[in-house]
TORFI-871729 format. One line per 10 residues: their letters; for each residue x negated, y negated, z negated of C-alpha. Coordinates in nm, 3 decimals, decimal comma. Layout:
<bazas>
a	X:Y:Z; ... .
</bazas>
This chain:
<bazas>
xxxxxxxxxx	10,427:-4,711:2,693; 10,636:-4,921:2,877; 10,446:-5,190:3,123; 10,457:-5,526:3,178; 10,596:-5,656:3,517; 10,286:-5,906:3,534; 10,007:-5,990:3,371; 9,745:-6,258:3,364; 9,419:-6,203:3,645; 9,145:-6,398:3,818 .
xxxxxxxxxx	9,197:-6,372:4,160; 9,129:-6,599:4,484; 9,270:-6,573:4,839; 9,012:-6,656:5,025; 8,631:-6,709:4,976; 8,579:-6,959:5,275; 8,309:-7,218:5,081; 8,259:-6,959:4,815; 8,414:-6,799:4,583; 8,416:-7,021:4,283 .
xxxxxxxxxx	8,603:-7,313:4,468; 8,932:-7,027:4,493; 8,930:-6,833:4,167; 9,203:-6,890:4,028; 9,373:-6,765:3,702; 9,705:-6,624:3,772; 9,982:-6,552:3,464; 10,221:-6,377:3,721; 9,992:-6,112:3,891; 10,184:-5,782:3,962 .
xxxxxxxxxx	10,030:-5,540:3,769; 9,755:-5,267:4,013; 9,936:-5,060:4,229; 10,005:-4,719:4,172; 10,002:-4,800:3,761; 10,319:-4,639:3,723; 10,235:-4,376:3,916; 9,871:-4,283:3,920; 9,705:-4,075:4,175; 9,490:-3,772:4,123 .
xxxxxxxxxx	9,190:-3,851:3,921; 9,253:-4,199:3,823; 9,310:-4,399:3,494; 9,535:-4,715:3,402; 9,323:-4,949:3,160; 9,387:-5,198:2,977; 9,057:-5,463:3,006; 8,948:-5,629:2,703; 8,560:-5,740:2,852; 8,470:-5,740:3,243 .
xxxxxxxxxx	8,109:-5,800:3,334; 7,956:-6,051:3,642; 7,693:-5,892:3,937; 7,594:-6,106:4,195; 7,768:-5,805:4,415; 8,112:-5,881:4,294; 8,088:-6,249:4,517; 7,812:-6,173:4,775; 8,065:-5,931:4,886; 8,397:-6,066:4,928 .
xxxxxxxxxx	8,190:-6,378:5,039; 8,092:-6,179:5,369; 8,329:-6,213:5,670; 8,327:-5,899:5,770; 8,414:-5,649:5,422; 8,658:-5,907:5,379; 8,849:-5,896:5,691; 8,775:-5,514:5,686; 8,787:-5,379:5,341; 8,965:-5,607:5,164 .
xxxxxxxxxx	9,335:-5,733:5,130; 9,401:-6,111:4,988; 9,528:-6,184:4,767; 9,223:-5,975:4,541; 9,112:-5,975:4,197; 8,741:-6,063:4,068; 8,516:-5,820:3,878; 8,448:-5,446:3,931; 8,259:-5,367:3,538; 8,434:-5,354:3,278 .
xxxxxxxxxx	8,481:-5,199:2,882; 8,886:-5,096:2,777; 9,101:-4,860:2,639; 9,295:-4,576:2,801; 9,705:-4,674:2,864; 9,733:-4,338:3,088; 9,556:-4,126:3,300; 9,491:-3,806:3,532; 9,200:-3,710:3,384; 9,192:-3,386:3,165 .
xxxxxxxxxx	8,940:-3,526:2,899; 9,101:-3,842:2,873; 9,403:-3,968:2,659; 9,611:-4,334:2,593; 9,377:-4,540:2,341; 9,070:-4,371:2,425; 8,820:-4,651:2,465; 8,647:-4,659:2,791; 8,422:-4,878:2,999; 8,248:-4,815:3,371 .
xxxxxxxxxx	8,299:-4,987:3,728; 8,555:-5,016:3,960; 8,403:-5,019:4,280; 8,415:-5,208:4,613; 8,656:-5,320:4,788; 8,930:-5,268:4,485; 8,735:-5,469:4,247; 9,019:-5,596:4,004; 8,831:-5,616:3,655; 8,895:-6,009:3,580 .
xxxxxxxxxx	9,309:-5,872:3,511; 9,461:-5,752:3,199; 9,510:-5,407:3,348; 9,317:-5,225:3,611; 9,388:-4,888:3,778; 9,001:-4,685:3,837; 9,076:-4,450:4,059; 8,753:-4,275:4,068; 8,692:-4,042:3,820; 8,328:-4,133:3,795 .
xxxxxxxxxx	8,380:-4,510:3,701; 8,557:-4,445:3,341; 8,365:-4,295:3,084; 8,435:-4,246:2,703; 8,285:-4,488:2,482; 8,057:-4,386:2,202; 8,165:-4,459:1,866; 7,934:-4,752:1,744; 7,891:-4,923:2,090; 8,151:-5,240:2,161 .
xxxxxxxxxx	8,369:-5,292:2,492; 8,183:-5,615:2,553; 7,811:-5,409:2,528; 7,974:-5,162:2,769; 8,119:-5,414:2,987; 7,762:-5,508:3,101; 7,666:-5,131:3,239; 7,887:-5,099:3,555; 7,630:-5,232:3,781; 7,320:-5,375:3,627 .
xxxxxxxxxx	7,295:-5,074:3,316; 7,312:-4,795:3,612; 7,133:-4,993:3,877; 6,802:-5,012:3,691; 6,862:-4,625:3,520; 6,908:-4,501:3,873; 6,605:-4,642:3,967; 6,384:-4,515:3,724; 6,499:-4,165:3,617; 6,423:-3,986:3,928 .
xxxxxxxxxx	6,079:-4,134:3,951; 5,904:-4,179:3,590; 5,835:-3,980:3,266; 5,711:-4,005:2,985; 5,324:-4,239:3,012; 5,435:-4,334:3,311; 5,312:-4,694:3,394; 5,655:-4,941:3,553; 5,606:-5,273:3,689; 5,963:-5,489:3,699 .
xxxxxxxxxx	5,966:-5,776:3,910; 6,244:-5,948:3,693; 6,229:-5,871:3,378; 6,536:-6,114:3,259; 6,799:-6,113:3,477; 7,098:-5,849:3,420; 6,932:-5,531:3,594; 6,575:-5,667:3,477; 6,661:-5,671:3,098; 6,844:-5,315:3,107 .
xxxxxxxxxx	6,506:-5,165:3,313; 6,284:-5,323:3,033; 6,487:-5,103:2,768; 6,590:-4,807:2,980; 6,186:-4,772:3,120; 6,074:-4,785:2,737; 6,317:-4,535:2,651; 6,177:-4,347:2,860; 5,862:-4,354:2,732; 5,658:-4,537:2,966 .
xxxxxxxxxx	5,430:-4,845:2,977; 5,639:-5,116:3,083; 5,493:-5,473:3,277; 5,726:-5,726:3,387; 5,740:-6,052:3,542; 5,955:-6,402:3,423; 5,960:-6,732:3,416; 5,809:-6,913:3,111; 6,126:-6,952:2,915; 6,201:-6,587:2,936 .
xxxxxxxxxx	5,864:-6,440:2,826; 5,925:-6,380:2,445; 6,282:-6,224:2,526; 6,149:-5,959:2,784; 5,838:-5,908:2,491; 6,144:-5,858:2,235; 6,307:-5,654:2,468; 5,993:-5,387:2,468; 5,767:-5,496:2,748; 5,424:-5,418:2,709 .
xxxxxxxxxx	5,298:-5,652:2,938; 5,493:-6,001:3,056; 5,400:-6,201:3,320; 5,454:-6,527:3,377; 5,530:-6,598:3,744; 5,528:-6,991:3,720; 5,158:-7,028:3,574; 5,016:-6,734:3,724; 4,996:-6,623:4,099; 5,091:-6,223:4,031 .
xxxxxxxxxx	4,986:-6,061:4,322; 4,603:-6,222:4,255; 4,697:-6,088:3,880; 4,802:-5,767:3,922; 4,475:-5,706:4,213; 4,217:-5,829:3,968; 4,384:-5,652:3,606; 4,278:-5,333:3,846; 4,572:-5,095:3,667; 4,762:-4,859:3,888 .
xxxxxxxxxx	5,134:-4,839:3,860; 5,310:-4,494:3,861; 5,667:-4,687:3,996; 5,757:-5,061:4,131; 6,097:-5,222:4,112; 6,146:-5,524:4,236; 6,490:-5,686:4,126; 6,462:-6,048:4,304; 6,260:-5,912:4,656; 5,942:-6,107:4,668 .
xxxxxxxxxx	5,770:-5,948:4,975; 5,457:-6,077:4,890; 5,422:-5,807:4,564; 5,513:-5,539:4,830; 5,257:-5,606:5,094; 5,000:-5,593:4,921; 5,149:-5,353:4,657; 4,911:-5,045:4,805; 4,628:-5,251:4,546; 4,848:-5,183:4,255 .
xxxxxxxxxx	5,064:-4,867:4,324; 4,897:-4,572:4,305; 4,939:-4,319:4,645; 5,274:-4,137:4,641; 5,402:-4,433:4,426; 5,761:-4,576:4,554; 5,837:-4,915:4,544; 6,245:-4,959:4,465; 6,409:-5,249:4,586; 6,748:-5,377:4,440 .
xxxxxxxxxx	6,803:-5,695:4,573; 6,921:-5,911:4,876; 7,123:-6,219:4,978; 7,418:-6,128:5,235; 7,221:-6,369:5,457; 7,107:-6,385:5,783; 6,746:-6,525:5,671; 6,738:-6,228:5,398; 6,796:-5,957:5,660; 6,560:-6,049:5,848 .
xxxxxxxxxx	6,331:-6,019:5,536; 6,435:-5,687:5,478; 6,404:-5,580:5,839; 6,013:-5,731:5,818; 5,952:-5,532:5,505; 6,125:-5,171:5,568; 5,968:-5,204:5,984; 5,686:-5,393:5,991; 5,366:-5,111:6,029; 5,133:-5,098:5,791 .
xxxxxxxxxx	4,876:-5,242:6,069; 5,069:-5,511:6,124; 5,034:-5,638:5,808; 5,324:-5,438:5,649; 5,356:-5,223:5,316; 5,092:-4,963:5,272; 5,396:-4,778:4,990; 5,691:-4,648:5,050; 5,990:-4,893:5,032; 6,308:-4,760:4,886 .
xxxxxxxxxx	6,605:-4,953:4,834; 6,815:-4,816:4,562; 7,206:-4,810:4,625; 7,371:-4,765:4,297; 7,636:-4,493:4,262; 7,873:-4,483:3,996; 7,761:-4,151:3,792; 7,966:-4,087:3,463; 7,702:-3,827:3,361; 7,453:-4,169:3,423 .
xxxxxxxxxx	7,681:-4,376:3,207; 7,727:-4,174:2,972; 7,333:-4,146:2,936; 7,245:-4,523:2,890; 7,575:-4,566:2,662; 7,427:-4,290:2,422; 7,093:-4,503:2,391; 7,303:-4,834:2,306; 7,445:-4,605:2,045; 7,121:-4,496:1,954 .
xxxxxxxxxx	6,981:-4,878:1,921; 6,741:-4,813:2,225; 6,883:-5,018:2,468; 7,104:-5,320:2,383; 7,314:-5,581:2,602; 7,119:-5,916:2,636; 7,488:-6,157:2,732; 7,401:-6,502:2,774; 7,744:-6,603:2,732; 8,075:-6,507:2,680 .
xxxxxxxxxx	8,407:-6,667:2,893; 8,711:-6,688:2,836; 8,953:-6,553:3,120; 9,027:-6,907:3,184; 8,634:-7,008:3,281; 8,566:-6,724:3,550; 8,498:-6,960:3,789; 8,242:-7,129:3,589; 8,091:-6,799:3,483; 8,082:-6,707:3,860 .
xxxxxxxxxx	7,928:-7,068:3,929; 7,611:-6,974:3,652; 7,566:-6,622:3,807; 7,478:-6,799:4,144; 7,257:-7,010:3,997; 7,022:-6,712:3,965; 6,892:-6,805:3,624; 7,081:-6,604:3,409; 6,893:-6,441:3,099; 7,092:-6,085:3,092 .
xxxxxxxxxx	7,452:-6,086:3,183; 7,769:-6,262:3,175; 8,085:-6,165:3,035; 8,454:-6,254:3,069; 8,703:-6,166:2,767; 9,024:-6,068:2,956; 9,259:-6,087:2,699; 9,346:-6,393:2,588; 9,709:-6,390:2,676; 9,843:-6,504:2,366 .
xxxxxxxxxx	9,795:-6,855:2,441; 9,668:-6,921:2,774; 9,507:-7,254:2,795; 9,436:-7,308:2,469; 9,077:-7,309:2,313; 9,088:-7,019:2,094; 8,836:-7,032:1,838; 8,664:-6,797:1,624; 8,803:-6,959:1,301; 9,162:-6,921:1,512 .
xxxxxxxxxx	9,098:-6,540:1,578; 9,024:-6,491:1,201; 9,299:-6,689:1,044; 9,535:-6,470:1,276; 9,371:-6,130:1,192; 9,431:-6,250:0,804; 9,785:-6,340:0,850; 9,803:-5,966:1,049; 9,691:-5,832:0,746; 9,862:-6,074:0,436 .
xxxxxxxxxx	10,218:-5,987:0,663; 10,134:-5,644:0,685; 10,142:-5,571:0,331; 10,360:-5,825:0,222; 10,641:-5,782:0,517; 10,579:-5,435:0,639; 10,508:-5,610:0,998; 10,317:-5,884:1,170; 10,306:-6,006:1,535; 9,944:-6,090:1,494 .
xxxxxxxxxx	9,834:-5,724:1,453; 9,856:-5,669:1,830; 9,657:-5,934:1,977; 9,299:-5,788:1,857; 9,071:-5,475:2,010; 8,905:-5,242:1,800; 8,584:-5,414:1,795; 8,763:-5,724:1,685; 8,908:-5,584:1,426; 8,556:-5,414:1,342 .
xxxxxxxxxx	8,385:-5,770:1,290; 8,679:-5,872:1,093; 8,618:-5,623:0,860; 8,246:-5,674:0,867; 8,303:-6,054:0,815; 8,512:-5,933:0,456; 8,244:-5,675:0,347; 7,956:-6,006:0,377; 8,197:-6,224:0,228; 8,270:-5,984:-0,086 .
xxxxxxxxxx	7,885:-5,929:-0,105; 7,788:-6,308:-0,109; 8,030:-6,426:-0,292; 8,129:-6,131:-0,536; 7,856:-5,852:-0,530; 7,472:-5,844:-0,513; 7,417:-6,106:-0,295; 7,616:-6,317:-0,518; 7,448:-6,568:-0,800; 7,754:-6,580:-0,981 .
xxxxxxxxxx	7,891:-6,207:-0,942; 7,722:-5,985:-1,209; 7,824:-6,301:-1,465; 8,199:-6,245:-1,368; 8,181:-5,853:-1,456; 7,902:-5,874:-1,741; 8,231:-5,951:-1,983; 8,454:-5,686:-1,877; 8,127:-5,401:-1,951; 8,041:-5,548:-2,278 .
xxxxxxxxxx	8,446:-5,478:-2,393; 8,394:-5,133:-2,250; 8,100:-5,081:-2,439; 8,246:-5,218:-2,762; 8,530:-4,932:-2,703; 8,332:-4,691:-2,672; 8,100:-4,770:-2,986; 8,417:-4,886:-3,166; 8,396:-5,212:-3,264; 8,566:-5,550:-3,210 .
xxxxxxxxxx	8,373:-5,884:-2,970; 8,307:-6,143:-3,222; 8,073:-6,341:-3,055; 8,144:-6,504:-2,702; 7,949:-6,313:-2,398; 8,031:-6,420:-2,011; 8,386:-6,414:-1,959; 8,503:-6,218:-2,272; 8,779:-6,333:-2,483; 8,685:-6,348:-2,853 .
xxxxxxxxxx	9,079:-6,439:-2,938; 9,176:-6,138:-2,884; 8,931:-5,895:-2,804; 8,759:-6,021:-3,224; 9,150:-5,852:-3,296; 9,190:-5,493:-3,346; 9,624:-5,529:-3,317; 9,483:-5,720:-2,919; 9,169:-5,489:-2,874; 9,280:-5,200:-3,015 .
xxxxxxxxxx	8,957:-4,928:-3,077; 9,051:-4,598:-3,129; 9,288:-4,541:-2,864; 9,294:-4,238:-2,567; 9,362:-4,439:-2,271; 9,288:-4,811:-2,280; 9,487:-5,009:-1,958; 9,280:-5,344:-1,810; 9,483:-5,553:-1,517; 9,239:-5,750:-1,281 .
xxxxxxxxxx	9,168:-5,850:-0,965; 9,005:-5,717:-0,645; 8,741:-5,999:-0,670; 8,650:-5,911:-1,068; 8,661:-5,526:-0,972; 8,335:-5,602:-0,704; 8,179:-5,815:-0,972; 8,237:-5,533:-1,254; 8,073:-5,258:-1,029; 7,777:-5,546:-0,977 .
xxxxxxxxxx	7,767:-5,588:-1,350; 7,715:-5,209:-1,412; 7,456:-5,210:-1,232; 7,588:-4,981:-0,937; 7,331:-5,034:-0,665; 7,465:-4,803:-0,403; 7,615:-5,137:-0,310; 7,367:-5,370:-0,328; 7,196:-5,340:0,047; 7,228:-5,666:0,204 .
xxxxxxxxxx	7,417:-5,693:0,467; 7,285:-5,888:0,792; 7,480:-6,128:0,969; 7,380:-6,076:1,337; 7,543:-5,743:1,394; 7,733:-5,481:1,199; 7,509:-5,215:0,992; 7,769:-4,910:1,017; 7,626:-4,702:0,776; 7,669:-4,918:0,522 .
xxxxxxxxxx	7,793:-4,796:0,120; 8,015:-5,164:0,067; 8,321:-5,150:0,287; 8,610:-5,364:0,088; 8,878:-5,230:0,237; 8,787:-4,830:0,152; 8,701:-4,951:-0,181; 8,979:-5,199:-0,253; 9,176:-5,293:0,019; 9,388:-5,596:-0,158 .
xxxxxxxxxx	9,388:-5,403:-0,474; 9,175:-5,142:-0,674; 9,232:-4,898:-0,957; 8,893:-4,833:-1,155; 8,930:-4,557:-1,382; 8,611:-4,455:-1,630; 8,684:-4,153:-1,742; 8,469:-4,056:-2,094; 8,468:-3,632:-2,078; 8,348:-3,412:-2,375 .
xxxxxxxxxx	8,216:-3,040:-2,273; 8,128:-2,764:-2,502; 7,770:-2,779:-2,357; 7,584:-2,965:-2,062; 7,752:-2,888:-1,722; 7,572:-2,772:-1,407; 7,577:-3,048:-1,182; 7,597:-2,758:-0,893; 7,968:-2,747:-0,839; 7,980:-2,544:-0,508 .
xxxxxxxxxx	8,101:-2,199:-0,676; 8,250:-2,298:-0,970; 8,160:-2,549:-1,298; 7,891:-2,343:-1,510; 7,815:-2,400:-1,866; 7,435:-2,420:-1,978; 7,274:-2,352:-2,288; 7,274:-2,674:-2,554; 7,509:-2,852:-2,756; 7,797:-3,029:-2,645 .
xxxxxxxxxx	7,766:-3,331:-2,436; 7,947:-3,658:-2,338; 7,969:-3,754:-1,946; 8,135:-4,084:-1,796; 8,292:-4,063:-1,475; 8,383:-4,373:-1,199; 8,694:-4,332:-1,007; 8,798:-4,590:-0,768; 9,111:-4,551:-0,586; 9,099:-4,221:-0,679 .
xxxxxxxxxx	8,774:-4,153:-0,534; 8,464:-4,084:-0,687; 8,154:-4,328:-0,733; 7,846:-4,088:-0,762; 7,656:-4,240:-1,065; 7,333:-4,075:-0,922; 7,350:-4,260:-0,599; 7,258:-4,590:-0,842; 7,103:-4,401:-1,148; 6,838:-4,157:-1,069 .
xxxxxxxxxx	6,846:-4,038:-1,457; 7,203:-3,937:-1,338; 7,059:-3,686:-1,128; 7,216:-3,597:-0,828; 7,583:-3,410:-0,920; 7,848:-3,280:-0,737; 8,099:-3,428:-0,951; 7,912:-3,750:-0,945; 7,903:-3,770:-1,326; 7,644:-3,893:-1,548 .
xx	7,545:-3,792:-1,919; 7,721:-4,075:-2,123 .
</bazas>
């Protein structure tokens, strides 16, 4: 694949005042170096969704890892969700999609492309899980697994000192998945998400003083984690953690007034008012055998990404602005590619007109410039957003649907029982179909020309209810039966097929088609696009048939 010279990236050259006030969007980046010649053990990807930790600006904020780590000018972001472009790695290959972390000091995930050159930060992404999703685990997703799986089981009782934030909301989902008994704290606002989220327990750190809370409720905790370091719940954690108990710690300003926190509550002795527990703070490592754990429950529908918002390359300044605001519920992500038309407010309605022309010039031209602008999981929801359309406005879910295809059955009916349509019914047409030279009866093969719309609303009016399952519009059922464009992508050919055996047919076709005893007998068969439509997944009577026929 040939590269790019440049591409488009968030970057800053300095953080003196903060970060925000110098990122920057940059159209004429050089691409990473080394991406056209990678070293051992890394990968080239191509970013569609990067992720926001507080890490990625406490960091370059600091004097010090930026006069010492770092070279200027750098790239934002370290998390991130893409596909392969090329790569060292032996179980990797261009257009795999991948997501994981690129960690400090290369950063580099607010860019189009982004080398990781450690082979633990890119991981394969499950089938069923989106970029964005798996944009949000860099950091927070393998922050709050790696502090819980070496320290709970299953029963286990977890208290989470910030329940909401990024790490907070992924430790909610990761502890229950884990089978254990989860508490957490929030704010007010945030108390029925961290309850949706699986939390047994929510406290509410506004209204209610939790140390006092936790002394007097009297339970014993197996594990603490404290995401927002509140010294208080440590000091006097020896009430609530039972002996043996650790209590992890996450989180810290770069700050001179926060180190000296940290120094009070990992030296101060125990007789001097200190923590009776021992005080652990967890550094996160990037582990792709950790990854690839928490990614399998977001497949599995155990843990899910709670994204307060989604940017546009454009607004990573503003994004970073929120994050320090510390009041984020979940995380923050930043759609990279948006290079199409930089500057312009691309809407949803925009992205869908586009991915319709891709496909109207596709078919009609051979070729469309649109095709390329979309991921996978865009083109995912595009297809989603057909399959609801087709079912609201042409299948089950449609008021208007079954009327549309009730004509078409009744004139296959009449066929088959030979006689002509005399009287009007739905959408039939008595001029010709009352006409045996227009409608003719007693012919072997009978041709009907319609459209892709009136095909839906014929298999509605027959009554096929493998189809009917309504489709919800907040995320995409996979294992749905009605995907459009496997049943009729712009077109459809419906053959029913009328077959005559000498006797009933075993339905058992796995050696070879077996002839009962009886007389003989009639079966209709569905074809669509020269597929089969199993009668007896919408018929029980139909039985359930290899062949997917059904006794006429």
């Amino acid at each position: 694949m040939a590269l790019p010279k440049t591409m488009r990236a968030a970057r800053f050259t300095s953080t003196a005042g903060g970060l925000v006030k110098h990122l920057k969007v940059d159209a004429a980046t050089p691409l990473p170096k080394n991406a056209d010649s990678l070293p051992q053990d890394s990968t080239l990807v191509k970013v569609a969704y990067a992720s926001l930790n507080p890490v990625d600006y406490k960091l370059p904020e600091l004097y010090l890892f930026r006069a010492f780590k770092m070279s200027m000018p750098a790239v934002a972001g370290g998390d991130y969700g893409g596909s392969v472009v090329s790569t060292e790695l032996p179980h990797l290959k261009p257009g795999d999609r991948v997501f994981g972390r690129s960690d400090p000091p290369a950063f580099g995930s607010f860019a189009e492309y982004l080398v990781v050159s450690n082979k633990e930060g890119v991981v394969p992404l499950p089938d069923g899980v989106s970029m964005r999703d798996a944009a949000t685990l860099g950091v927070a997703g393998i922050t709050a697994y790696q502090c819980l799986a070496p320290y709970v089981k299953p029963g286990s009782k977890v208290l989470i000192n910030g329940g909401s934030g990024g790490t907070g909301s992924f430790g909610v989902q990761i502890a229950k998945a884990m089978g254990c008994y989860v508490t957490s704290t929030c704010s007010g606002p945030n108390v029925q998400m961290v309850k949706d989220l699986g939390a047994d327990e929510v406290i509410d750190y506004r209204t209610v003083n939790v140390v006092e809370h936790l002394k007097r409720q009297g339970k014993q905790f197996d594990h603490i984690i404290d995401n927002v370091c509140t010294p208080d719940i440590y000091y006097n954690a020896h009430h609530y953690l039972k002996q043996g108990g650790i209590y992890a710690l996450i989180a810290g300003e770069p700050s001179l007034r926060a180190v000296v926190t940290l120094l009070k509550m990992f030296c101060t002795p125990a007789w001097l008012g200190g923590g009776k527990r021992p005080l652990k703070f967890v550094e996160r490592k990037s582990n792709a055998e950790d990854y690839a754990t928490v990614a399998g429950w977001m497949k599995e529908g155990k843990v899910k990404a709670v994204v307060e918002k989604e940017y546009p390359l454009d607004e990573a300044a503003d994004a970073f602005a929120r994050l320090k605001t510390g009041r984020t519920r979940g995380k923050l992500v930043v759609k990279t590619n948006n290079s199409c038309a930089p500057g312009f407010n691309w809407t949803a309605d925009d992205s869908y007109n586009a991915q319709s022309l891709c496909a109207y010039e596709t078919v009609a031209l051979g070729y469309s410039g649109f095709c390329g602008l979309f991921t996978y999981e865009d083109w995912e929801g595009y297809e989603y957003s057909v399959d609801i359309n087709f079912a609201g406005n042409n299948a089950f879910q449609s008021t208007t649907g079954r009327a549309v295809g009730v004509g078409y059955v009744e004139e296959v009916k009449a066929r088959l029982e030979h006689h002509l349509i005399k009287t009007p019914t739905a959408q039939v047409n008595t001029t010709l179909d009352s006409n045996e030279k227009t409608f003719p009866l007693h012919q072997a093969l009978n041709f009907d020309f319609s459209h892709d719309t009136n095909i839906m609303g014929i298999l509605t009016a027959f009554g096929l209810t493998q189809f009917a399952e309504a489709l919800p519009d907040d995320h995409i059922k996979r294992d749905r039966q009605l995907i459009v464009s496997h049943m009729e992508p712009f077109g459809a050919r419906l053959d029913i097929e009328i077959i005559e055996t000498p006797s009933p047919l075993s339905g058992d076709r796995s050696n070879r088609a077996t002839y009962m005893d009886g007389e003989s007998t009639k079966y209709v068969h569905f074809i669509l696009n020269q597929r089969k439509i199993p009668l007896g997944a919408s018929y029980s009577s139909c039985g359930d048939r290899d062949d997917g026929w059904c006794e006429l």
